[in-house]
N, C-alpha and C positions, 0 to 999 in steps of 0.2 A: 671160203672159210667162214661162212656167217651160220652154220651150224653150233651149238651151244656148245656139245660137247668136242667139238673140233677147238672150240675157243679153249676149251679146257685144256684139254689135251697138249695144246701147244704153249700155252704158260705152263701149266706143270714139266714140259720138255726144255722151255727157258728156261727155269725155278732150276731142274737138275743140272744143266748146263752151267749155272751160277754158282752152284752148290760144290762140282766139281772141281773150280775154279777158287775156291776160298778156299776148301781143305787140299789142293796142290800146294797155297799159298804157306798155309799152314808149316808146311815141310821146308819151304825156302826162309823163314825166317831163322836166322842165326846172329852170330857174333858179327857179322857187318853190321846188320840189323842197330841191335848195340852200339855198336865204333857211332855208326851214323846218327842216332839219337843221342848219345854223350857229344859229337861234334855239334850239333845244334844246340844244345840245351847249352853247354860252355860259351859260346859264341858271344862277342861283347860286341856286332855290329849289326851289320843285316845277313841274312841270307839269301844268297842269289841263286835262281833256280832260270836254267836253261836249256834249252830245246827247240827242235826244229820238226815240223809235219808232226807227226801223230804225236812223239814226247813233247812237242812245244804246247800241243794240247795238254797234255796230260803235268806235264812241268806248269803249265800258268793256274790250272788247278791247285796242284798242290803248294803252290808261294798262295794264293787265295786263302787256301785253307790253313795255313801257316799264320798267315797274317791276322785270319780272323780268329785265332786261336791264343793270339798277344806276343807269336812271333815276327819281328819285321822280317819281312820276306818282300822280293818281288819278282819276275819276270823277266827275263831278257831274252829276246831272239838273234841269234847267233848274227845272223843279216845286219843287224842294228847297231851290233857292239859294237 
């Protein structure tokens, strides 16, 4: 794949891949959605975000991004607790 337009080709086929993936997302935001953002925002201690293999991934991200956002948040892996 070291032809240019092959290089292209294939990010524009990630790009719509990505694309598809955001407006799916689009659809699933609802009234949890909601609940879940009012439970955080109320919150008067930390929030604990836990997960194990791929969400533990994705869980320490998002306490990361919590935290640098002026939420306390942190991480736990279920293993640890």
């Amino acid at each position: 794949m070291s032809q240019p337009n092959e290089l292209i080709k294939s990010a524009q086929r990630t790009i719509r891949l990505e694309l598809e993936a955001v407006t799916d997302l689009l659809q699933r935001i609802d009234g949890d959605f909601v609940r879940a953002c009012e439970l955080i925002l109320a919150s008067k201690g930390r929030v604990v975000v836990v997960g194990m293999g791929k969400s533990g991934h994705v869980g320490n991200k998002i306490a990361a991004t919590l935290a640098s956002t002026g939420t306390t948040a942190f991480f736990v892996h279920p293993a640890e607790a």
